[in-house]
C-alpha positions as CSV (number, residue, x, y, z in Angstrom):
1,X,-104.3,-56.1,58.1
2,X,-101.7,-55.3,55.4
3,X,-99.7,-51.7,55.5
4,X,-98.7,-49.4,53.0
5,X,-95.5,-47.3,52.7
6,X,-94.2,-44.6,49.9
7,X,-90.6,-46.1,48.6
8,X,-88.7,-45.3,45.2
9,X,-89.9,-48.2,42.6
10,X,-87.4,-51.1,42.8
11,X,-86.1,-49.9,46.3
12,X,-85.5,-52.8,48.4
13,X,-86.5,-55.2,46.2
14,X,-84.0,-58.8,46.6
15,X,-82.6,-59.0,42.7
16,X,-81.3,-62.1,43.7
17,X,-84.7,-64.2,44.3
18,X,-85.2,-63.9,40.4
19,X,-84.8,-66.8,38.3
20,X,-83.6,-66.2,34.5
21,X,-87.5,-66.3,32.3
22,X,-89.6,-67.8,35.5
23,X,-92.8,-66.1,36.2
24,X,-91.7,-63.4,38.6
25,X,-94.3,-60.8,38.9
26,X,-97.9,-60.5,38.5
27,X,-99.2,-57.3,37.4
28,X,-103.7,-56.5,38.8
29,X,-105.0,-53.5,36.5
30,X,-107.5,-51.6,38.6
31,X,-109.7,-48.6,38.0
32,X,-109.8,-47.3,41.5
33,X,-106.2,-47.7,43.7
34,X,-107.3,-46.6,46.5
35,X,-110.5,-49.3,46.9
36,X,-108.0,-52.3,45.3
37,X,-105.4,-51.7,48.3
38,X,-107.8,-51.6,50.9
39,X,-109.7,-55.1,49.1
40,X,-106.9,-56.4,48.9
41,X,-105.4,-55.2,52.6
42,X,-108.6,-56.3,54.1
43,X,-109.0,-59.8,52.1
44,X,-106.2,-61.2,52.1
45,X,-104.0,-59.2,54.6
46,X,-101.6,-58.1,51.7
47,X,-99.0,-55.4,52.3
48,X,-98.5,-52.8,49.9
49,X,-96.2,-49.7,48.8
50,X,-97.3,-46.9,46.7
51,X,-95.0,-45.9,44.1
52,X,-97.0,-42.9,43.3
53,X,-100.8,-42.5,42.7
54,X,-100.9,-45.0,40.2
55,X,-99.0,-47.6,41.4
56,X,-98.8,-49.9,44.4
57,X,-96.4,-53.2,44.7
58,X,-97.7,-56.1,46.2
59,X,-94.9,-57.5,49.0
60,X,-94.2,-60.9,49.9
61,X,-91.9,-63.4,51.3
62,X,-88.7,-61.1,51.0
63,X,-89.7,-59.9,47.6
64,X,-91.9,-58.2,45.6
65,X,-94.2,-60.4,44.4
66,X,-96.7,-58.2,42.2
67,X,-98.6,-54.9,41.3
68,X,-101.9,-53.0,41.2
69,X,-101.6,-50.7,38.3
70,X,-104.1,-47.8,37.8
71,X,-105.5,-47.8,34.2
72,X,-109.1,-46.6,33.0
73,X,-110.5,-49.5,31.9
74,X,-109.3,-53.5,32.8
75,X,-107.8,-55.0,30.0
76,X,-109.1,-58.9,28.8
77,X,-107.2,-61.8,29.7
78,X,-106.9,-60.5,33.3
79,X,-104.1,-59.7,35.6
80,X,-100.9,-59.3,33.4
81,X,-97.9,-62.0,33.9
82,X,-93.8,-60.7,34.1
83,X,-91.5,-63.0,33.6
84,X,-87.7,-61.9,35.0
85,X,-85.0,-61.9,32.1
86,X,-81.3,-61.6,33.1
87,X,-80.5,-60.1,29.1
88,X,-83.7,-58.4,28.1
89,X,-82.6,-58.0,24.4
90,X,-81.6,-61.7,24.4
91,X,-85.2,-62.2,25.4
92,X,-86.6,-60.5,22.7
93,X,-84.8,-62.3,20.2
94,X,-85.8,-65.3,21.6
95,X,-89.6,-64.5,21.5
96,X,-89.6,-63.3,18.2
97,X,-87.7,-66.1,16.7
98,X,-90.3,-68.7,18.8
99,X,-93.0,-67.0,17.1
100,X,-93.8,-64.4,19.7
101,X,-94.8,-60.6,18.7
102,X,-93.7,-57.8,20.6
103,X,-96.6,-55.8,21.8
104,X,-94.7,-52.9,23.4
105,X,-91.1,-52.5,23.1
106,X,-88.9,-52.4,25.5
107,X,-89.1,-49.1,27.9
108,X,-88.3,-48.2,31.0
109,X,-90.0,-47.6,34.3
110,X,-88.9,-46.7,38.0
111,X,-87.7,-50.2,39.1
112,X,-85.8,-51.1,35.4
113,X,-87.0,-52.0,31.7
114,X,-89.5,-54.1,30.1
115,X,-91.1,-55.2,27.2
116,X,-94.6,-56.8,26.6
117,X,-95.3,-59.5,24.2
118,X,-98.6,-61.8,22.6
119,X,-97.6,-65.3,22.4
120,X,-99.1,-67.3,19.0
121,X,-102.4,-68.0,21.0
122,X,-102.8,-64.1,21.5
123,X,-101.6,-63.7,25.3
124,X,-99.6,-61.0,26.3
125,X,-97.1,-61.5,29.0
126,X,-94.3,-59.3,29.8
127,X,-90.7,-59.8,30.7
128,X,-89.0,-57.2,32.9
129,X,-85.2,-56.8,34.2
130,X,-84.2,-54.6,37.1
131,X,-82.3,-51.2,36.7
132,X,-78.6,-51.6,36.9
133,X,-77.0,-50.6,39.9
C-alpha cells in the first residue's frame, strides 16, 4: 500500500531527471484529498506526500512524477499536463510566438514557478521550472 509523508514542496525532488519542454508532471484535480490518496494508495499502490491540506505529490521512480490538487470543482479536459522548462520566460515567448495564449502567468508556488497556457485547439498545459537553489 502506498505511504504518505509531510515534506516542504520541491524537497527532495531529483532536478536533474527533467528534460528541457518534455512532459514532466501530471497534475489530478480532486474535490476530496483525503478519499483521492487513499484511491489512489489502495489502487494502484501509489506513494504520496502532503504538501499541506491541499496538496499531495505523487512519487515515483526517483522523482516526483505528479499531483493531486484540491479544487472545488474538476476542471474539463481532465488531469492537467506540466511540461519542465529550463528558461521559463524563454518558454513563454516561444508559446506565444507558436500561437499559444497564456492562461495564467507565470507565479510561484512552494517547489518553483509556473505558468499555464491554451494551445490553438483550446488545451491548457502548463510549464513549470524548479526554485533556484
Amino acid at each position: 500500500m502506498g505511504e504518505t509523508s509531510s515534506e516542504s514542496r520541491g524537497a527532495g525532488i531529483n532536478t536533474n531527471t527533467h528534460t528541457h519542454h518534455a512532459i514532466d508532471y501530471i497534475e489530478i484535480t480532486v474535490t476530496d484529498i483525503e478519499a483521492a490518496k487513499a484511491f489512489y494508495a489502495s489502487a494502484f499502490g501509489w506513494s504520496l506526500v502532503d504538501y499541506g491540506p491541499e496538496y499531495a505529490g505523487i512519487q515515483g521512480d526517483g522523482k516526483e512524477a505528479g499531483g493531486l490538487r484540491l479544487d472545488s470543482e474538476v476542471r474539463a479536459g481532465g488531469p492537467l499536463v506540466l511540461l519542465y522548462s529550463e528558461d521559463l520566460e524563454q518558454t513563454v515567448e516561444a508559446v506565444t510566438a507558436a500561437g499559444g495564449t497564456i492562461v495564467e502567468p507565470i507565479y510561484g508556488f512552494p517547489g518553483g514557478r509556473r505558468f499555464h497556457f491554451a494551445d490553438p485547439a483550446g488545451n491548457e498545459l502548463g510549464v513549470w521550472t524548479p526554485a533556484p537553489e
